[in-house]
C-alpha positions, 0 to 999 in steps of 0.5 A, a space after each residue: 878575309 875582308 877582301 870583297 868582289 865588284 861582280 858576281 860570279 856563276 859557278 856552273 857545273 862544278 860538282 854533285 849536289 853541290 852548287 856553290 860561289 865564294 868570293 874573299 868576302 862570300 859574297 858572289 852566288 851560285 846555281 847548283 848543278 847536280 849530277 856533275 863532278 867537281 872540277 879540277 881546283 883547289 889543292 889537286 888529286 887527293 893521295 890514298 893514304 897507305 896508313 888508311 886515315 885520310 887521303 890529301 892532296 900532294 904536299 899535305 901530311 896529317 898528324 894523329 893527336 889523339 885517339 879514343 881509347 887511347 890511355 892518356 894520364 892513365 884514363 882512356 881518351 873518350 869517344 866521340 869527338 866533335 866540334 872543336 875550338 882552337 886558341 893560341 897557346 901562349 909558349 907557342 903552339 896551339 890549344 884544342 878544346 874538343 866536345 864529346 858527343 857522348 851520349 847513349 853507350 859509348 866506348 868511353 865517357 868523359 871522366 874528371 874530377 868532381 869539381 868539373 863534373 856537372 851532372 855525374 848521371 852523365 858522360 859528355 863533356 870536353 877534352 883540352 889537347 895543348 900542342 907545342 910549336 912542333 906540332 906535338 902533343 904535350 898535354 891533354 886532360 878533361 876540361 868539362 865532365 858531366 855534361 850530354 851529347 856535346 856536339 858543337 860550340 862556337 869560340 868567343 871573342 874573350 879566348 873561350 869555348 861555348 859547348 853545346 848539347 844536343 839534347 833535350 833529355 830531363 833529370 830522371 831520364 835513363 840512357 844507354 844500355 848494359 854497364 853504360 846504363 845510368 839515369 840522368 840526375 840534372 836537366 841538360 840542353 844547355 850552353 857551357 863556358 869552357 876555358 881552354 887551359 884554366 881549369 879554376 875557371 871550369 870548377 863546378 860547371 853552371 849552364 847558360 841556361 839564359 841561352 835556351 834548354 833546347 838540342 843545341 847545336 854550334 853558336 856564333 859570336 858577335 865580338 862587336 855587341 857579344 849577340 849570340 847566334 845559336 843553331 837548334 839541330 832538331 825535328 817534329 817540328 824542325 829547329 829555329 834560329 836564336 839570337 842572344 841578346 846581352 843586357 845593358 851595361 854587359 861587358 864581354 870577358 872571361 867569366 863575364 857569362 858565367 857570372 851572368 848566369 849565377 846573378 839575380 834572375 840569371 836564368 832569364 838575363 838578356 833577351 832569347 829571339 827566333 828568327 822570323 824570315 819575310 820577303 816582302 809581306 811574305 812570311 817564309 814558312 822554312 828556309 827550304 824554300 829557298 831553291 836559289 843561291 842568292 836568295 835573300 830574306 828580311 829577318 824580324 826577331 821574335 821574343 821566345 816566350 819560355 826559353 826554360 821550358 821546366 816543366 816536363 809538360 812544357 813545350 819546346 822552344 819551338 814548339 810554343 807559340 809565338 806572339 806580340 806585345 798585342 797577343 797576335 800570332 808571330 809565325 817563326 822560320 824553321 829549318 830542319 837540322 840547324 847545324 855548324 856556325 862561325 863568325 866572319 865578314 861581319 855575320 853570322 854563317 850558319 849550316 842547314 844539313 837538309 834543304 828539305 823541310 822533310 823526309 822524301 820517300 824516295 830513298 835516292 833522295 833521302 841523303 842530306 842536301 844543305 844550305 850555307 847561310 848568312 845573317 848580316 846584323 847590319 842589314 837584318 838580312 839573312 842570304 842563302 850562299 851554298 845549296 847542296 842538292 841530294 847525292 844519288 852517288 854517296 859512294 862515288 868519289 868525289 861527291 859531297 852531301 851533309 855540310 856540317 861543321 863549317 870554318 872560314 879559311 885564313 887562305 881563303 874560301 871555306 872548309 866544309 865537313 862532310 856528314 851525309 851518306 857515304 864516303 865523307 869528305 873535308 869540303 874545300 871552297 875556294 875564292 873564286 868558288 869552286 868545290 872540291 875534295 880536300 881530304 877523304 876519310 878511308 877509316 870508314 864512314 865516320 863523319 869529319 867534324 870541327 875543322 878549326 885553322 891554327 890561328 897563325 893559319 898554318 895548321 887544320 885541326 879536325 876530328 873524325 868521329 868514328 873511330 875517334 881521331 883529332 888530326 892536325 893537318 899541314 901542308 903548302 896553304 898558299 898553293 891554291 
């Protein structure tokens, strides 16, 4: 994916309420051309599936792996799954650590031991899936218990999974409803460090809690300077972006944060910053403003003045104000539900599920649109690469609306999940950049979630939230 591209290249009229232009390295743009179906590109014609899971182009096959509800080790497999890191299994094969996006009265909760149990108020957490070079599952067990609304996370350069909750719920605070009635017994929001296979390493879970309690979303990890980029998916007022910066002498490794976080004033280690957008002398109030692919903006990081937010009667993140050395006024760059990120081409990806500071009330236009954007730490720029208009059509095939989750293809070009309104689609991009339907769920209107590729490229991983599916899919990748 280091590939780069001497011109720009216009992508017109290629799909509904999606406009987008990628190159090897996604560095061309696009004008977004609504109304219009995509062309004919990518891997062909999507094959109903008879069995009804996924339809996918000609030569593709899928491979059911897990199912909530499903006994597994003698425990039911939980609900929700959602993003989902994907590391190399060391007697061949692949490992998966999928989150659980547990987080009201769910069919099934995350359930282990004690040890890896960090709140037991609590039923989130994450599931480990050891699959062999086959391509057959030969071993799940909880990898993570006790944690809230697990949505999505982000692989470090170690070989490690960073879960994040979505959520901003307090110690104290009852949820769900019926026999899943519990009260919470631990503050949550936070960032926990999952080792895929050691469990040694996930005993007695500790929460980063130097990376901010806030609604958590997906986080991107630098593997030059270990920075951590960080999504907020929150509302009223909409959510920022962070940047995690390592204090001096930090030497990125297994374990490395968790001792961090355990040390000497661990709670506050590093610094957390907001992104602060400008073009020119003008300060960018939200990243909706930018109506053009291409558009680009200088980035000025702001110190976040109380990332613990203790006190129920603190402020969140991003709500507190905002100030320099001197006490002046700093306004931040919100973004209205910050969603997945990923790291690639020397920046930093990351999804805004609307394009749209808020609600239209216009119902044809209250489906999600969305941005793709990118952060280039070497130029502190930060550009729009994918805008996504509002789809007045989410039952028509072939229409796209909600980017989520993102990942960039080994084969080039991105992989998208779909979580708008309607059917709900894996998103293909291809490197001369055109969209197009990868796969469609035909279980109903559950979202797609966590595409992640096998990292010999061969396999994507993916799961369908409802009614909870992990998929592993396969198929002539050097097709298109």
């Amino acid at each position: 994916m280091d590939q780069s591209v001497s011109r720009r290249t216009v992508l017109g009229g290629t799909a509904v309420g999606v406009g987008v232009a990628l190159s090897g390295s996604l560095e061309a743009f696009a004008r977004p051309q609504p109304g219009v179906r995509p062309r004919d590109s990518g891997y062909g014609p999507l094959i109903p599936d008879p069995a009804s899971v996924i339809a996918l182009p000609e030569g593709f096959t899928y491979k059911v792996l897990a199912r909530s509800g499903q006994p597994i080790q003698g425990r039911p497999h939980p609900s929700d799954p959602d993003g989902m890191g994907v590391f190399a299994r060391p007697t061949g094969g692949s490992i998966l650590v999928s989150n659980h996006e547990y987080g009201a009265s769910e069919a099934y909760r995350v359930v282990a031991a004690p040890e890896l149990t960090y709140d037991t108020g609590s039923f989130g957490g994450t599931s480990t899936i050891e699959v062999d070079a086959g391509g057959e599952p030969v071993s799940v067990y909880t990898s993570l218990a006790g944690t809230e609304n697990n949505c999505a996370g982000g692989i470090t350069p170690w070989g490690t999974w960073l879960t994040c909750e979505e959520t901003e719920r307090r110690k104290g605070t009852p949820v769900g409803t019926g026999t899943m009635r519990r009260v919470l017994l631990k503050d949550h929001g936070y960032v926990f460090e999952v080792h895929p296979t050691n469990l040694d390493s996930n005993r007695n879970p500790v929460p980063l809690k130097f990376l901010g309690r806030y609604s958590h979303e997906a986080v991107a990890v630098d593997p030059r300077t270990h920075d951590i980029y960080l999504t907020e998916d929150a509302v009223n007022p909409n959510g920022l972006y962070y940047r995690w910066q390592p204090p001096r002498g930090f030497n990125g490794r297994v374990g490395a944060l968790r001792e961090l976080a355990d040390s000497p004033g661990g709670d506050t280690a590093g610094r957390l910053q907001a992104m602060s957008c400008y073009r020119g002398r003008r300060q960018i109030v939200d990243l909706s403003e930018a109506t053009e692919v291409g558009t680009r903006y200088k980035v000025r990081w702001v110190d976040v003045p109380d990332r613990l937010a203790i006190s129920p009667t603190d402020p969140p993140t991003r709500s507190q104000d905002y100030v320099d050395d001197d006490g002046n006024s700093i306004p931040v760059t919100r973004s209205r539900k910050l969603e997945g990120a990923w790291w690639g081409n020397g920046g930093a990806y990351f999804v805004a599920s609307f394009a749209r500071p808020l609600e239209v009330g216009d119902g044809s236009l209250n489906a999600h649109d969305g941005q793709v954007w990118f952060y280039d730490p070497s130029q502190r720029t930060v550009t729009l690469k994918t805008l996504f208009g509002p789809n007045k059509q989410p039952d028509s095939e072939g229409t796209f609306d909600g980017p989520d989750n993102i990942t960039v293809s080994p084969h080039g070009g991105l992989i998208v999940a779909e979580d708008g309104q309607g059917i709900q689609h894996l998103i293909g991009v291809t490197s001369h950049g055109h969209p197009y339907a990868f796969a469609r769920n035909q279980t109903g209107d559950g979202e797609f979630c966590g595409p992640s590729f096998s990292t010999d490229g061969k396999t994507l991983f993916v799961n369908i939230q409802a009614p909870g599916l992990t998929l592993a899919i396969t198929g002539p990748w050097h097709r298109t």
